[in-house]
C-alpha positions in Angstrom: 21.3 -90.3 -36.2 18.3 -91.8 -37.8 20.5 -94.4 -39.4 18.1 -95.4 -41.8 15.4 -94.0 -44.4 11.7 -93.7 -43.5 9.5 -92.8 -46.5 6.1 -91.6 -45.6 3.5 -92.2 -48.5 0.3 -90.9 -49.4 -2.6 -93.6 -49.8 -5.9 -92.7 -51.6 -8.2 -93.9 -48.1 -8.8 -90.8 -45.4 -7.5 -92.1 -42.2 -5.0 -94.7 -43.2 -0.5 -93.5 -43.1 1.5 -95.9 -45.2 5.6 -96.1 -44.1 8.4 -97.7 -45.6 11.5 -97.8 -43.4 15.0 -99.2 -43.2 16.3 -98.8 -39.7 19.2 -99.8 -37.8 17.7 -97.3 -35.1 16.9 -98.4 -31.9 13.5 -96.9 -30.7 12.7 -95.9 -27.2 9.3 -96.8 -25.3 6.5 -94.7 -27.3 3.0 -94.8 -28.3 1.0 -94.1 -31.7 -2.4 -93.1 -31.6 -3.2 -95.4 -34.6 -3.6 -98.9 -35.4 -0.5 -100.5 -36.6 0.3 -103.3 -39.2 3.2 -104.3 -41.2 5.1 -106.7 -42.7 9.0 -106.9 -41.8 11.0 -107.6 -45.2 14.5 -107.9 -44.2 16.2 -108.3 -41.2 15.1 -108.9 -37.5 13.9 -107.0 -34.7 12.8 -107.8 -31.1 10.4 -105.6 -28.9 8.6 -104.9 -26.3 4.8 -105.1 -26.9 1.9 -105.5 -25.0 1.8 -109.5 -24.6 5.7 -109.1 -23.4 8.8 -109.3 -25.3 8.5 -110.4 -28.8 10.8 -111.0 -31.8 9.9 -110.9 -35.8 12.2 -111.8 -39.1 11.7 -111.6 -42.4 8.0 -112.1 -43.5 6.6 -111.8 -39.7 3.9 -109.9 -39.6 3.7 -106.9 -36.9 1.2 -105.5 -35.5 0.5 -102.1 -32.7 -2.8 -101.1 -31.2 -3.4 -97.2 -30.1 -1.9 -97.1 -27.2 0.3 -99.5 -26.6 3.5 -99.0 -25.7 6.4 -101.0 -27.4 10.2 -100.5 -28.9 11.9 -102.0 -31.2 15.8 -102.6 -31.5 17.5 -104.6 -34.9 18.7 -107.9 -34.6 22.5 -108.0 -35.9 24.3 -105.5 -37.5 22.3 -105.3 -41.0 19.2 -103.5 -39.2 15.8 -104.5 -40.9 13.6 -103.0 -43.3 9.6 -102.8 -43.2 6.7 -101.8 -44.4 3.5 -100.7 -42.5 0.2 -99.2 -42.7 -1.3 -97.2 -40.0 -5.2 -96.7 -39.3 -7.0 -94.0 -37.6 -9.5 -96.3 -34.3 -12.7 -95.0 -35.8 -11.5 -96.8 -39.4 -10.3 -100.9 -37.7 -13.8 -100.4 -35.2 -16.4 -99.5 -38.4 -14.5 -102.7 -40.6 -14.5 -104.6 -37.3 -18.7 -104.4 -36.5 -19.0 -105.2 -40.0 -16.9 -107.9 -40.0 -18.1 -109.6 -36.1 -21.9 -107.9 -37.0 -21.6 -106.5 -33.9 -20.5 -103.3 -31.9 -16.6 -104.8 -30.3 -13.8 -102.8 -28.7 -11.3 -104.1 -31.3 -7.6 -105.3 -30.5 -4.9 -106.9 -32.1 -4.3 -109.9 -29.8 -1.2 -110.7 -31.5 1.9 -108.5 -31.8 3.7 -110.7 -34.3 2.2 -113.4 -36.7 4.1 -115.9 -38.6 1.8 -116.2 -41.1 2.6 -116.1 -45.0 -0.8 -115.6 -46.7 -1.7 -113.3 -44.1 1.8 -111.6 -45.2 1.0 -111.6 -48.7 -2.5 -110.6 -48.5 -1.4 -107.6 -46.5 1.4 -106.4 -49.2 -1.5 -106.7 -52.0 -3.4 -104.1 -49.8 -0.4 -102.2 -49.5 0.2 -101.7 -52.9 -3.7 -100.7 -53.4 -3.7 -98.1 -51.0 -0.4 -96.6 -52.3 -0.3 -97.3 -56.0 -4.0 -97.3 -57.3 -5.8 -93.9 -58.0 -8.6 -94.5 -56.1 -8.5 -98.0 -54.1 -12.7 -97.8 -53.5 -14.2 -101.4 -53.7 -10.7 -103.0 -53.3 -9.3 -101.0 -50.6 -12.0 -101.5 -48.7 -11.8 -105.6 -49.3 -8.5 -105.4 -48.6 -9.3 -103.9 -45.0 -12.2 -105.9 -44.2 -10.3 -109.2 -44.8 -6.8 -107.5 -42.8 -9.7 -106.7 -39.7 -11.4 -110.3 -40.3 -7.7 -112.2 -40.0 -6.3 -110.0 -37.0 -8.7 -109.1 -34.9 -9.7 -112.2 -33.2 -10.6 -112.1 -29.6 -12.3 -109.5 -27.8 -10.8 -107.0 -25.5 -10.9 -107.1 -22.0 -11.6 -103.7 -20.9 -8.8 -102.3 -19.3 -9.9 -100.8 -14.9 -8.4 -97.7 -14.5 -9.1 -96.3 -10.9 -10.7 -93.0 -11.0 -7.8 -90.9 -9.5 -5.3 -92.1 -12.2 -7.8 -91.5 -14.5 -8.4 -87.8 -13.2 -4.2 -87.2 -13.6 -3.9 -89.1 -17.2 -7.0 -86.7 -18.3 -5.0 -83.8 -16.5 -2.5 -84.4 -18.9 -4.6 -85.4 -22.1 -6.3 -82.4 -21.9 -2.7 -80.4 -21.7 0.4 -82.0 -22.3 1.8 -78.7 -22.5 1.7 -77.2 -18.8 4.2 -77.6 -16.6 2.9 -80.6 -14.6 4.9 -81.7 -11.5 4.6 -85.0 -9.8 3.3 -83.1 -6.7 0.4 -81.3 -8.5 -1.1 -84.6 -10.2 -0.3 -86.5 -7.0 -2.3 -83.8 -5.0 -5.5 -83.5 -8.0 -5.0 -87.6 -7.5 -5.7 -87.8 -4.2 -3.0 -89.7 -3.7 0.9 -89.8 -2.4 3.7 -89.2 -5.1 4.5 -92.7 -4.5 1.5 -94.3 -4.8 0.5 -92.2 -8.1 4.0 -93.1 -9.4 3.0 -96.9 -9.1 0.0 -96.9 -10.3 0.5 -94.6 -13.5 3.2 -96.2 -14.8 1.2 -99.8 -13.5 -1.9 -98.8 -15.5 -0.3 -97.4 -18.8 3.0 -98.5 -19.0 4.7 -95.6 -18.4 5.8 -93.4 -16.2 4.3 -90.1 -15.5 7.1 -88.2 -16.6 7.3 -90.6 -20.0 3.5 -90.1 -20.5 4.3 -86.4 -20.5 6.8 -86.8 -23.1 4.9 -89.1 -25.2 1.8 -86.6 -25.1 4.0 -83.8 -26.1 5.2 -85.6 -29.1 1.7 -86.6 -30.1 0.7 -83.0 -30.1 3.9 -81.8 -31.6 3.3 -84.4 -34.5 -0.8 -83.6 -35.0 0.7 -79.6 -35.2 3.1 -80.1 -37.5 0.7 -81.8 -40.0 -1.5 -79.2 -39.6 1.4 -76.6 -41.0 2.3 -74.9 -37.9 6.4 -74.3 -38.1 8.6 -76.2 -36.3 9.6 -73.7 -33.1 5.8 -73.1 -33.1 5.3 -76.9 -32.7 7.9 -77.1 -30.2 7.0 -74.1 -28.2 3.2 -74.9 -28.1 3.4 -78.5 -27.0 5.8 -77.9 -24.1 9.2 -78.6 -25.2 12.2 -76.0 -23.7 12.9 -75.5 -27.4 13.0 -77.1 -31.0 16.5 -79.3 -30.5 14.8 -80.8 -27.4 11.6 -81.5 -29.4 13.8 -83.0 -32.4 16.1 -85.5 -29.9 12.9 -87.0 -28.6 11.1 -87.2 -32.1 14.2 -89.0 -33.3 14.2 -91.4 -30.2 10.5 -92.3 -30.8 10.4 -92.4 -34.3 13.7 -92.6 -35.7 12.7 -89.3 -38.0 13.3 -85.8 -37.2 10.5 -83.2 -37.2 11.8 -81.6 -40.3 11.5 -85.0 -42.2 8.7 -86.3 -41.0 6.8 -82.1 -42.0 8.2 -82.8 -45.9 6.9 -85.7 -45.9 3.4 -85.2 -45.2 3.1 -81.5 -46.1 
């Protein structure tokens, strides 16, 4: 069902996840907590992303930001193959102040650059991070100059009312209880309807989704920590592991098990 092979590798700099895939899977809406930035190799794909719908082909960059929700479906039959480094917030905003010499909520304003140096520079950090002992001086080059090139407007903050705010931190702070529309809506201060609006209005999902998408973040952070796979399942909310594995899949086009050799 994955139809494809996704290869998680280990890089030598705390805070940084490097994946090569080869997809023809087409991923449903989901988040990563991380900033994202890859290179696509072969093939095509076309997405959702935070500036709209967005297409990239061989030697596009791509880029994420926490948060954002996005897909991603192949163009043609042949799928497309990528590579892709992810960094932990607290990693992109220290390289960012150094970079701007000042304190700057940082965003990639860009979810797709046609850009070849950019491109090439990228796959040379890449290769550092994954292939070199310890990266030290060069990894941290590598990232400054990545941060200098895509990072290049400042983010306007985002106004979340305070009653959507009170429900998203609801379910932050435990994805795994057995929220119902009517409970948030009532700790809201608000009508089913009008929470339903605004929550999927301010983070691009619906409640129910953000749920799910919660869940899997916990169940993923769990399983890298060691816990089984039924303990992840159970402890972040899902009815049982095949439940927890179908929406890992749809997200991420890996299943638990996979995704737990990988980094364990």
């Amino acid at each position: 069902m994955t139809q494809g092979e996704f290869r998680i590798l280990r890089t030598t700099t705390p805070g940084v996840t490097a994946v090569v895939a080869s997809s023809r899977h087409s991923f449903a809406k989901h988040t990563h907590d991380e900033f994202g930035i890859g290179v696509i190799e072969h093939g095509a794909q076309k997405s959702l992303s935070g500036r709209g719908m967005v297409e990239a082909g061989a030697g596009d960059l791509i880029t994420v930001n926490p948060g954002e929700v996005h897909d991603g479906m192949p163009i043609g039959d042949e799928g497309r193959t990528w590579s892709i480094l992810y960094f932990r917030p607290e990693l992109v905003a220290e390289a960012a102040a150094d970079v701007f010499e000042e304190d700057r909520q940082a965003e990639i304003s860009h979810p797709v650059m046609a850009d070849p140096l950019l491109a090439s520079r990228f796959r040379g950090l890449f290769r550092i991070l994954t292939s070199m002992p310890d990266a030290g001086l060069a990894g941290e080059s590598g990232l400054l100059d990545i941060v200098a090139r895509v990072i290049c407007e400042r983010r306007a903050p985002v106004v979340v009312s305070p009653d959507i705010r009170h429900a998203r931190a609801m379910i932050d702070d435990d994805p795994a209880a057995g929220h119902t529309l009517t409970g948030l809506a009532r700790e809201a201060g608000l009508s089913r309807f009008q929470l339903l609006r605004a929550f999927e209005k301010t983070t691009g999902l619906t409640a129910h989704a953000y749920i799910i998408q919660r869940r899997v973040d916990l169940a993923r952070r769990l399983i890298a920590d060691g816990v089984s796979l039924a303990g992840a399942a159970a402890s972040s909310g899902f009815s049982d592991q095949s439940h927890m594995t179908r929406i890992f899949i749809s997200k991420y086009g890996i299943s638990p098990g996979r995704f737990a050799s990988a980094i364990n």
